[in-house]
N, C-alpha and C positions, 0 to 999 in steps of 0.2 A: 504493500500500500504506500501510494507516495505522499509524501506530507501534507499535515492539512493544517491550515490555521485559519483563526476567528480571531477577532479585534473588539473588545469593548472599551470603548472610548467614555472617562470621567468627566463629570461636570467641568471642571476646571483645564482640560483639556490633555491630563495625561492617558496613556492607555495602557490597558492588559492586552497581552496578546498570547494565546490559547494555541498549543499545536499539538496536534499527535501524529503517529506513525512516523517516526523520527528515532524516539528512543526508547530503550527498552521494550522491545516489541511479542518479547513473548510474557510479557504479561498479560491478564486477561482486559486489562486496560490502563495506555500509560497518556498520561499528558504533561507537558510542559509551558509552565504559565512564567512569562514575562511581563516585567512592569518597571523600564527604569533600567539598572542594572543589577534588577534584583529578579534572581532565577529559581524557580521550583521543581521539581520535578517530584509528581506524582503517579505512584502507581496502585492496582488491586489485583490481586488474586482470591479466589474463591473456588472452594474443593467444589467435584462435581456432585459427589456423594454429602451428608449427613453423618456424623458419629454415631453409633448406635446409642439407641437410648437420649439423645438429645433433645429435648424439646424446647430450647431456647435459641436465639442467635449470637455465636460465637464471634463477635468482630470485637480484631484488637485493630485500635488506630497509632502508628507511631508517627513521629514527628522529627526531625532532625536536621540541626544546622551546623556544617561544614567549617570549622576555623579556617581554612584554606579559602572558604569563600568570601571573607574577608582580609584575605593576606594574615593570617593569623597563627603563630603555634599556638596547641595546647598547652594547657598549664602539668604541670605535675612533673614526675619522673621518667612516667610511658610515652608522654609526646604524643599519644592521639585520645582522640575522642575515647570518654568511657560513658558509664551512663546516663541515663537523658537527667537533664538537669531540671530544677522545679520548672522552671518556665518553658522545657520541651513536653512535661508533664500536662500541662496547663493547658498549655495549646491542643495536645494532641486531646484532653477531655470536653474543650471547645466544640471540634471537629465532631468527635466519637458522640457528644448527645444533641448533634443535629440528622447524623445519620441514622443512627438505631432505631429510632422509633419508623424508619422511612421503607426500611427492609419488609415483604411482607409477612404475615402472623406465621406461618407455614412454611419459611424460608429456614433452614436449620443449618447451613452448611458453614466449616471455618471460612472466614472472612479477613481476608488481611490487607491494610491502605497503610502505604508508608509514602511520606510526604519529605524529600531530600531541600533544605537550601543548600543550594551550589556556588551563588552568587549574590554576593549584595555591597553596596557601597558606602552602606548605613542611612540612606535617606529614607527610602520606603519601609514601612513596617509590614514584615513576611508573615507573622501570626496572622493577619489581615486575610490573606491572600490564598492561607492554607485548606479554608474549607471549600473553595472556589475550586483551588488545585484536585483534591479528593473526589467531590463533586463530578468534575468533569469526567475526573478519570473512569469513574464509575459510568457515565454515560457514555464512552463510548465503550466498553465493554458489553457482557450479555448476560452480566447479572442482575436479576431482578432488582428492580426498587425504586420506587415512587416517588420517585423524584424530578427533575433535579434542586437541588439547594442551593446556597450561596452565604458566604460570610463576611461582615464590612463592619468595621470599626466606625462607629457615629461619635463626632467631638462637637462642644460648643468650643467657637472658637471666637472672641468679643463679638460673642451673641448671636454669631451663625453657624450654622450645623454645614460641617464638612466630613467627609466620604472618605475613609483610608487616607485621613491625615499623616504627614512625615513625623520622623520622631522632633524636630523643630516646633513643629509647629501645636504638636500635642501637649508641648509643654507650655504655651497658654492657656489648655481648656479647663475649662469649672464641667465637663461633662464628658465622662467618655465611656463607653456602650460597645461593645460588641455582639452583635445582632445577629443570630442564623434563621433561614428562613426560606421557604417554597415560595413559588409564584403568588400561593394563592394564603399562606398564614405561614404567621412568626411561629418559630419554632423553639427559638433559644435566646436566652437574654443573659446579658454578665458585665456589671459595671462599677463604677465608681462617679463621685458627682460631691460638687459642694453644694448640700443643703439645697437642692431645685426640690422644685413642685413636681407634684403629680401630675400638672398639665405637662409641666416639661419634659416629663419625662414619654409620654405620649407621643408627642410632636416631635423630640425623636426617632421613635421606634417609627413612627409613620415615615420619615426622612430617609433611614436606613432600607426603610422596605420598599422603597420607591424604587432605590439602586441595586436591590437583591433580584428584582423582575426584571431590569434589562438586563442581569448577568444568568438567568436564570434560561431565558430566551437567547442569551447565544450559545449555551451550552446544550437547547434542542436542534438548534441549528450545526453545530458542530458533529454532532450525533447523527444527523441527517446525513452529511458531506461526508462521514467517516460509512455510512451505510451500518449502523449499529443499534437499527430502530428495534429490531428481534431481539430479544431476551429468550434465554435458555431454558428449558421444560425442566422441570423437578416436580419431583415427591417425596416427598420428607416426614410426612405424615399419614399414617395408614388410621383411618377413623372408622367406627364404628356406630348409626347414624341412632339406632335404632337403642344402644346403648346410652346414646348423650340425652335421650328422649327419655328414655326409664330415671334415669340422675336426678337429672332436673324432677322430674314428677313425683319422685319419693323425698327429696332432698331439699326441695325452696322454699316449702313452708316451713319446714324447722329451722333452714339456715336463716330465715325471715325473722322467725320470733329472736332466736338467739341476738340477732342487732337492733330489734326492737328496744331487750333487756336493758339498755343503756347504761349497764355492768363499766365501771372504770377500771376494772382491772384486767389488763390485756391477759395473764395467762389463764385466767377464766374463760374469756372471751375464746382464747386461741385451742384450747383444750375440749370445749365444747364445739366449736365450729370442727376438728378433727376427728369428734366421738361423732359426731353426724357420717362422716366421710367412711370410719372404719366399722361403723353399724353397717352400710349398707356394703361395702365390700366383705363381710363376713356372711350376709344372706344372699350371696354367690355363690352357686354349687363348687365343690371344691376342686372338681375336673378342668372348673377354665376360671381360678378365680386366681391365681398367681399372671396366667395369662394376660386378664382383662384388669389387673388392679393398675397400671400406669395409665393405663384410659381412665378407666373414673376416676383418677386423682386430676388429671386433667381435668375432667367435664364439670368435676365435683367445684373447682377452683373459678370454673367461670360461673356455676352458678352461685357460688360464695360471693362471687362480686357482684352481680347482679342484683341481689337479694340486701343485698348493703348500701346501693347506690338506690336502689328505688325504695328501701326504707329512707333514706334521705331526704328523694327529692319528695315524693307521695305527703311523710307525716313528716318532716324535717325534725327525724332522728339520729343522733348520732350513735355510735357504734358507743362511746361511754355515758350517750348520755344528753350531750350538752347540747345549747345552742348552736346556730350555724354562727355567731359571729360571740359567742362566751370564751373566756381563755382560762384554760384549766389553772387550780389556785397553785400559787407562789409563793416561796419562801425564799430567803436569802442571807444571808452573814458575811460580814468583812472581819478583818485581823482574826480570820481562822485559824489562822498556823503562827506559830510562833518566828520560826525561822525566816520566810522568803521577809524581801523588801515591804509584799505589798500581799494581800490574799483576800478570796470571797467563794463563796459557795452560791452559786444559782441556782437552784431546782424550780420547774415549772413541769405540773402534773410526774409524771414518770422516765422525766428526762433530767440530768441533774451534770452541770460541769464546776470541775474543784480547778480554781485558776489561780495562779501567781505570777508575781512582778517582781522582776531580778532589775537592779538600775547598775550600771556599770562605769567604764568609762571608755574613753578614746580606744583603747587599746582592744573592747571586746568589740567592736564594732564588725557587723559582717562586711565579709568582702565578696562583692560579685564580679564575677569572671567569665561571663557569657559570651558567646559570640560575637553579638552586636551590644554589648549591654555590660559596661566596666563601670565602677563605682563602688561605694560605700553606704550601707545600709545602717542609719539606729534606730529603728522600731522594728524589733521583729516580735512574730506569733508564732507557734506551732500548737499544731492542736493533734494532741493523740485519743484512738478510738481503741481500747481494748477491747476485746472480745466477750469479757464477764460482764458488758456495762447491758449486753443482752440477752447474759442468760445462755452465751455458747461456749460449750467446754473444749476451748482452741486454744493453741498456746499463740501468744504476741510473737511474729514475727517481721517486725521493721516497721518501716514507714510505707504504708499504700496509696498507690493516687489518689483514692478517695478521701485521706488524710492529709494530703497535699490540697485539694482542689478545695474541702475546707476551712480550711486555714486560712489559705488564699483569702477567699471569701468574706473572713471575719479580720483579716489581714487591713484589705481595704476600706472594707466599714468603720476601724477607728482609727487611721492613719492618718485621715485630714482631720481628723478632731485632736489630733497630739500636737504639743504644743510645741511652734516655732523653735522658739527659742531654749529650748529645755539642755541642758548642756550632759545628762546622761545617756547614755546607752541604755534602751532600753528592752527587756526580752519579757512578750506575754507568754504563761502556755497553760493550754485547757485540756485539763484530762476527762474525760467523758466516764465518769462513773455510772450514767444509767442514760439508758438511753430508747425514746418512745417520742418518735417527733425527732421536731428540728435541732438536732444536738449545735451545730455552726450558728444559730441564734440563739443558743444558750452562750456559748463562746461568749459571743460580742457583748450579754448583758455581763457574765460573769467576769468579763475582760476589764470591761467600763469599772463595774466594780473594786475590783483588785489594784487598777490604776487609779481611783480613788482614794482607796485604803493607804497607797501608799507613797501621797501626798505630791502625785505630779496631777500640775493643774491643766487638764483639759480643758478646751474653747466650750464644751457642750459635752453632757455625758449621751451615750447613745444604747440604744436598744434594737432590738431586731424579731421580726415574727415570721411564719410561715404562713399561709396562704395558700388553699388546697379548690378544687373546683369539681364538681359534679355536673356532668350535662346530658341533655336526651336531645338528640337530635330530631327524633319523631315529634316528642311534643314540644319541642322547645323551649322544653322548660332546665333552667340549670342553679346551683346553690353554691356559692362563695362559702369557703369555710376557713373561719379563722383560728389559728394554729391546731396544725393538721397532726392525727398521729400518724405515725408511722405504716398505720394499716389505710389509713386514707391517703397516702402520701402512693402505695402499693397500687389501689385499687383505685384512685382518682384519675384526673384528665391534665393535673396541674399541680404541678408543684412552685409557689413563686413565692421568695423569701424578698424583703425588703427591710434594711435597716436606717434609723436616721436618729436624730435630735428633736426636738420640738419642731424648729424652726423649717427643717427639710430632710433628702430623702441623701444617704451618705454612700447607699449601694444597693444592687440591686442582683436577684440571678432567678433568672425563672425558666422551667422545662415546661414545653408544651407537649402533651399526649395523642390532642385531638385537631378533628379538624375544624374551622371556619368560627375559628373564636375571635370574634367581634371588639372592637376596640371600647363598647360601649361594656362588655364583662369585664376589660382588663381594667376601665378607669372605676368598675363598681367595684373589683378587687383592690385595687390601690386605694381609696377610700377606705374600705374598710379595715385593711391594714394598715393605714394612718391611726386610725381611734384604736386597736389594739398595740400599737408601737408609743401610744401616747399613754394609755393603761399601765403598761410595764414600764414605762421611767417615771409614771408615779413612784411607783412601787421601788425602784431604784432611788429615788430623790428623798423616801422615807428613813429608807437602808443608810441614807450617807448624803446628805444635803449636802455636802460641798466638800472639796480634797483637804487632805489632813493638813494645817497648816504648817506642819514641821515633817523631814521627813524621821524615818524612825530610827531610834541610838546606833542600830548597826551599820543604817547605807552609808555608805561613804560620804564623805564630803567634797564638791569640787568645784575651784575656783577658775573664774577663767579669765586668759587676759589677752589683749593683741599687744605683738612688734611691732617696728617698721620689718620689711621683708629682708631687709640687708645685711639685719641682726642675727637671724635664724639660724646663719654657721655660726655664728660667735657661742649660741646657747646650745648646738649640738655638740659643739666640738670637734675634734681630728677623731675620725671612727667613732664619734658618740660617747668620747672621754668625757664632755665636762656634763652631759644632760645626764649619764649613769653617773658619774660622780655626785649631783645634786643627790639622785633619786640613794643613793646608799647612805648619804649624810644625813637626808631628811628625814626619808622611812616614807618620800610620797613618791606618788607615781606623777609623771610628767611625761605629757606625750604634746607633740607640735605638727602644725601642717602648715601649708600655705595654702590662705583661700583670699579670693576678689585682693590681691598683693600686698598682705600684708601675714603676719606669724601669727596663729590663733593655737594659745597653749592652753592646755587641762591641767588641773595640781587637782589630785583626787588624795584621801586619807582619810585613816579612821578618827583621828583627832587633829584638833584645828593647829597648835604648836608644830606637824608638820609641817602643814599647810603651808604657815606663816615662815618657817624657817627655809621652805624653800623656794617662797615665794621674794625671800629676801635674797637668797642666793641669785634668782634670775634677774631680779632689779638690779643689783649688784652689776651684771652682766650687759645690760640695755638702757641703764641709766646713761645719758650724755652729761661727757664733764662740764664743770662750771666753773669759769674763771672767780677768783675769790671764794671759792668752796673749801673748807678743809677735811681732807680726810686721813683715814688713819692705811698706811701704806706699811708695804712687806719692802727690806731691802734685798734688791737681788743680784746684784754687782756691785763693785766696788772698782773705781779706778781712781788715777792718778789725780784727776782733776774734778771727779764728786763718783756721785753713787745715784745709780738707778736706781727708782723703786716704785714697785707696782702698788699704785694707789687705789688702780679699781683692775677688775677682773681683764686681763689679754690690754689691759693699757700702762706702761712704763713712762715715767718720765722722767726728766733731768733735774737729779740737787746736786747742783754744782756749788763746790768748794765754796764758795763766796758766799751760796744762800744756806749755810749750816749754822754760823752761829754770827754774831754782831763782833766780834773778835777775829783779828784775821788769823787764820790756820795756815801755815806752811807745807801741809801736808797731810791726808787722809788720815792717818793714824793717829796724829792730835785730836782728829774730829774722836776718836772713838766708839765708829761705826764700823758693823759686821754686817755680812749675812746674815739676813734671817731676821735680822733686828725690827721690829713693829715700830715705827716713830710717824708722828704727827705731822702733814706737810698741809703745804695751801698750795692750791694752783694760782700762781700767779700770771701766768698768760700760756695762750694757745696761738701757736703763729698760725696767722691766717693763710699762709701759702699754703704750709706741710701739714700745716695739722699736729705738729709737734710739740709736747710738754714743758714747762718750764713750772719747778718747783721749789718752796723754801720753807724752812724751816724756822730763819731767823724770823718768818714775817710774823711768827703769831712768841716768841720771845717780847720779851719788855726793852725797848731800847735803853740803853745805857747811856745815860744822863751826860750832855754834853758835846755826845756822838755827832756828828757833823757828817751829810752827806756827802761823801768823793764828789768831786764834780769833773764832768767831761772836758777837757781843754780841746779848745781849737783845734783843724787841723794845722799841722806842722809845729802846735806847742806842747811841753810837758805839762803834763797836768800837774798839780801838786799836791806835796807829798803828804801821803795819809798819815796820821799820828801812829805811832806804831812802826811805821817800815822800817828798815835800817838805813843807817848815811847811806849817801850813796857816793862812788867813787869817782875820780875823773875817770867817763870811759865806761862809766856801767851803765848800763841799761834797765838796771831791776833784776827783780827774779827770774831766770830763765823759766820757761814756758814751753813742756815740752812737745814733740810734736803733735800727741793726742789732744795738747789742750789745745793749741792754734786751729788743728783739723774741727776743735768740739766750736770752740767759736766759728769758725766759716761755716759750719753745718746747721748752723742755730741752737747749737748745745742740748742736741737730744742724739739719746744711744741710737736711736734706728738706725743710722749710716756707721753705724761701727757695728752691731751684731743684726740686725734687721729683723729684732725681736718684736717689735709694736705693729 
C-alpha cells in the first residue's frame, strides 16, 4: 500500500498531518501523526482469537517518549530509556479510558496500542496528540470499534480558549482541560483551573469538542483512502438465549428488593446480591451446572444492574439508602499522629484516607527528568491504595497506574491553592484505609486537612466529591447522584469527580459510559456537585477554621535570603569548601540556586541559634565593605612593610607599617604582630580603581597628645623631619625602603599584586 496522508489544519493555522502505510506495516494498524516537529508514531495489534474464559477487554495502552527525540541522553547508569515515567503513565491512562469503553461489549480479544515520540522540538505538546495518534491507528486497521475518537488539550488563555496550546503558551492559562471524545459525545474529561465557574467550564468542553469533530472526520476519511472501512468477524462469546431468559425471570425481583433494602452496609449488600446468584446456580441439574455456571454469573451481573439502576431511576433509591443528591455522614481529625509535620483523618461513609504532611527543605525537592519536561518540583502527593482498604487478601505490591492517575488527580486539585511563597518543600501522602467510593476525593479533603494541621497557609482550603449518573434512554428519564459508591460508580453511566474552594472549580476528571449525554445533565451535575463540595468544606472549616498559626516544635525552621548573583561562588566556595564549612559549624543546612539573577538561599534547622549563626557566617561572606567600618580581622601574613589581614571572609587588606601604631616602628617585629593574631582594624579607604584595601589600626588608638600631622612637601622639597627620626646625615636619604615597600607603594599598598590572594 503506498502512503496515504490526511491534513487537519488548526484554528490558528498550524497543522497535523496523519499518514499511514509508511511505517510499521505489519501491524494491524500503524499511523504517523505530525505537527511541527513533533512526530508520533502509532501503532495496534489485536489477537484474532479470545483467551479462554475471558469475558472482559484486555487492552493495555502504552505511551512512550524517545530522549533521542529531543537530542537527549538518559539519565542514570544504563543510558536508555527504562520504565514509563509518571507522566508516560498518565498519558497512556488518558488514551486507555477514551478507548475502552468504544470497543464493542462482545469484543474479548488482547489488544495492544503503543504510541512512540520520535521527534519533538519542545514546542508542541505530544500528550495532546497521542489519543488522535491511537485513534487513527485503530481506524485504519480491522478491529472492531466505534469509533473514531480524538484528544485536545482546551486552555484559557487571557480569556480565550485555544486548541493544543505550546508548552509557552500554556503557561499563561487559568484553564486547562484535556478532553476525549466521538463525533457525537464527550467521553473523557481531566483538568486543572483556577477557581472558574461551572459555566466555564462548559464552554470549554463545548470548545474542545468542536475541534475533536473535525479531527474525528478526517480520521473517517483517512480510513476510506486506506480502504479499511471492513472490520474483522469474531466470536468471542458463545450465549445461551434461553438461559439469560430463565436468570433474569427467577432472579430480578429478588435482586430488586435487595437494592430497594437501602442496607448501608456494602458486605451485606454484596453477600446477598451473590446468595441470589449461587441459589439459582445450585437449582441447576448437576450434569450441566459446572458447565452453565460462567453464563449465569454473566446474565446474573446484568440483571444485578439492571435491577439497581431502575430501582433508582422508578423510586429514587439508592443501593444504601440515600438521596440522589445526600452525602453519606462524615467524620474527620487533625494532629492524628504524633510524628509527621502535619496529619488528618477523613472518613466519608465507608471510605476513609489517613494523610500526612512532611515540610522539608531545598534539598528534598523532586527532580524531574523527563523528556521534554526538566525542572524542580515542591509540592508533591502520593497516594497509596492497599488492598485490605477493601477487604482483599493480596499482598501490596508497588505502585499501580491507578495509584499514579490518583494522585495525579488530587495532585492538581490543591496545587494552585498552595501557597506562592511558602519556602518548604512540601510532601502530601494518603493512605486509603477503606475504601467505598471516591477514595482520590477523600485525598484532597484529607490533604487540605493535614496541610492545615500543619500550619502552611493555603489561599483557600478545598474539597472534592464524586458524581455518578443513571440514565434510560427509552424513557428519558436519568438521576444525578451525588457521591457515588463504588457499586454505583461499577454499574453507573458516569463517573465525574470535581474539586474546588468556595469560590471555584480547582479540577476536574470525568468518564463517560454512555451515549448522547447532553450538556444540559453535565451543567445539572456540576450544580449539584457545587452544593455537595460546598457541604464538605463546611465540614472541613469546622474541623480547623484556619492553618495553625505556628508551625509544630519538630518542623524545621527556614530562613530565607537573596545575593546579588556575583556573590554565589564566594558563598559556595572552591568544590563547596566554605557552604559545607558553614553547614558543619552551624548544624544548618544551607542550600542556594540562582533564580530571575540573583542567589536565593534556604538556612533550615531545628533551633533558631543555628539558624542565626549561620546566617551570620553568610552575611559575613556578602556583606560589602565600608569605608570607616571597623572590624575585627585575622592576621594572615606578615611582611616587611605591614601585615595583611583578612577583615571579612575571601577579603584581605593592607596594615601597613605606618597605620599600626601612632609611634613610628622600624620594623614589623617592634609592631608585635603574628599570624593568626585577631586585632581591630578600620577601613580606611577602598581605591576606587582596584578595589583595593587600605587598613589601620592607629585610627581607632587615642592620639598622643601633641602628635602633629607629617605633612607632604612639595614636589622637588624634603619634607620635614618627623619628631622621632634620627639626624640625618650629609648624603642620607632616610631609611632605606626596600624593594617590596617601593613595589607596595606603586601598587597602592595592597597584597593582591604580591600573592593574588583577594
Amino acid at each position: 500500500m503506498n502512503p496515504i496522508k490526511k491534513t487537519i489544519e488548526l484554528a490558528d493555522g498550524r497543522k497535523i498531518t496523519l499518514e499511514t502505510g509508511k511505517l510499521a506495516k505489519q501491524a494491524d494498524g500503524a499511523v504517523e501523526l505530525r505537527m511541527g516537529n513533533t512526530m508520533l508514531l502509532a501503532t495496534v495489534v489485536s489477537a484474532k482469537e479470545a483467551g479462554e474464559g475471558v469475558d472482559f477487554m484486555p487492552l493495555q495502552v502504552e505511551y512512550k517518549e524517545k530522549f533521542s527525540s529531543a537530542g537527549r541522553f538518559p539519565g542514570g547508569f544504563l543510558k536508555r530509556e527504562g520504565r514509563a515515567s509518571d507522566y508516560e503513565v498518565l498519558t497512556a491512562r488518558l488514551v486507555d479510558r477514551v478507548l475502552r469503553p468504544l470497543f464493542p461489549d462482545n469484543y474479548h480479544a488482547d489488544t495492544f496500542v503503543n504510541i512512540t515520540m520520535y521527534s519533538s522540538d519542545g514546542v508542541d505538546m505530544p500528550d495532546a496528540l497521542a489519543g488522535l495518534a491511537a485513534s487513527a491507528a485503530i481506524a485504519v486497521s480491522d478491529i472492531p470499534f466505534n469509533g473514531p475518537i480524538s484528544e485536545v488539550r482546551v486552555a484559557r488563555i487571557d480569556g480565550e480558549f485555544v486548541i493544543n496550546p505550546t508548552f509557552e503558551q500554556l503557561e499563561r492559562a487559568d484553564m486547562e482541560l484535556m478532553v476525549g471524545a466521538t463525533y457525537d459525545n464527550i467521553m473523557m474529561v481531566e483538568g486543572e483551573m483556577n477557581e472558574v465557574s461551572e459555566a466555564d467550564l462548559l464552554a470549554a468542553l463545548k470548545a474542545a469538542h468542536e475541534a475533536i469533530k473535525e479531527q474525528c472526520k478526517a480520521q473517517i476519511e483517512l480510513a476510506e483512502l486506506a480502504g479499511k472501512t471492513v472490520k474483522r468477524e469474531y466470536c468471542h462469546e458463545v450465549n445461551d438465549e434461553e438461559l439469560r431468559a430463565d436468570v433474569k425471570a427467577k432472579c430480578y425481583d429478588k435482586a430488586y428488593a435487595i437494592a430497594k433494602a437501602g442496607c448501608a452496609d456494602k458486605h451485606w449488600r454484596q453477600d446477598s446480591f451473590d446468595a441470589i446468584c449461587d441459589e439459582y446456580i445450585e437449582s441447576l441439574p448437576e450434569d450441566v451446572r459446572d458447565e452453565k455456571t460462567p453464563l449465569v454469573k454473566r446474565y446474573y451481573h446484568d440483571v444485578e444492574k439492571e435491577a439497581v439502576r431502575r430501582c433508582i431511576l422508578d423510586e429514587g433509591i439508592r443501593l444504601d439508602g440515600r438521596k440522589t443528591t445526600e452525602i453519606r455522614p462524615i467524620w474527620c481529625e487533625v494532629d492524628y499522629l504524633p510524628g509527621p509535620h502535619g496529619s488528618a483523618v477523613f472518613t466519608r461513609g465507608e471510605t476513609q484516607s489517613l494523610s500526612t504532611v512532611t515540610l522539608g527543605t531545598k534539598l528534598d525537592e523532586k527532580i524531574l527528568d523527563d523528556v521534554l519536561n526538566q525542572g524542580r518540583e515542591r509540592f508533591l502527593l502520593h497516594y497509596n491504595f492497599p488492598p485490605f482498604s477493601t477487604g482483599e487478601a493480596k499482598a501490596v505490591r508497588g505502585v499501580g497506574r491507578r495509584e499514579i492517575g490518583h494522585g495525579n488527580l488530587a495532585h492538581r486539585a490543591l496545587k494552585r491553592m498552595f501557597p506562592d511563597d511558602f519556602p518548604y518543600v512540601c510532601r502530601v501522602v494518603s493512605d486509603i484505609l477503606e475504601s467505598n467510593g471516591s477514595s482520590s476525593m477523600a485525598t484532597v479533603c484529607a490533604g487540605t486537612l493535614a496541610l492545615l494541621d500543619a500550619g502552611v497557609k493555603m489561599k483557600k482550603p478545598v474539597s472534592g466529591i464524586a458524581m455518578g449518573l443513571i440514565t434510560d434512554t427509552e424513557s428519558s428519564k436519568y438521576a444525578v447522584l451525588s457521591d457515588i459508591l463504588g457499586d454505583e460508580d461499577h454499574l453507573g453511566d458516569m463517573d465525574f469527580k470535581v474539586t474546588g474552594t468556595v469560590d471555584g472549580i480547582t479540577a476536574t476528571q470525568m468518564d463517560i459510559k454512555c451515549d448522547g449525554l447532553s450538556y444540559e445533565i453535565l451543567e445539572k451535575a456540576l450544580m449539584q456537585a457545587r452544593d455537595g463540595r460546598l457541604h464538605i468544606l463546611n465540614i472541613i472549616n469546622q474541623t480547623i477554621p484556619a492553618p495553625r498559626e505556628d508551625y509544630k516544635p519538630h518542623v524545621p525552621r527556614i530562613v530565607t535570603m537573596t545575593i546579588p548573583k556575583e556573590l554565589i561562588g564566594a558563598v559556595i566556595g572552591p568544590g563547596g569548601k566554605i557552604i559545607q564549612g558553614i553547614q558543619e559549624e552551624s548544624g544548618a543546612t544551607v542550600s542556594i540556586d540562582e533564580i530571575d539573577d540573583h542567589g536565593y538561599i534556604e538556612v533550615a534547622a531545628a533551633n533558631k541559634a543555628a539558624i542565626d549563626k549561620a546566617l551570620g557566617m553568610i552575611n559575613a561572606i556578602v556583606e560589602l565593605p565600608e569605608e570607616g567600618k571597623t572590624y575585627t580581622g585575622k592576621v594572615v601574613n606578615i611582611m616587611d612593610f605591614g601585615a595583611f589581614v583578612q577583615f571579612m571572609p575571601n577579603r584581605d587588606g593592607l596594615l601597613h607599617i605606618s597605620e599600626i601604631s601612632w609611634e613610628r616602628l622600624d620594623n614589623m617585629e617592634a609592631s608585635g604582630l603574628k599570624e593568626g593574631d585577631e586585632v581591630e582594624v578600620k577601613l580606611i579607604e577602598i581605591d576606587k580603581k582596584t578595589g583595593k584595601f587600605r587598613l589601620s589600626m592607629r585610627a581607632l588608638l587615642p592620639k598622643p597628645e601633641g602628635w602633629v600631622e607629617p605633612q607632604r612637601a612639595p614636589r622637588g622639597e624634603r619634607a620635614p623631619r618627623r619628631d622621632g627620626d634620627r639626624p640625618r646625615r650629609d648624603g642620607d636619604r632616610g631609611p632605606r625602603r626596600d624593594r617590596g615597600d617601593r613595589n607596595d607603594r606603586r601598587n597602592g599598598g595592597n597584597r593582591e599584586n604580591h600573592e593574588n590572594n583577594e
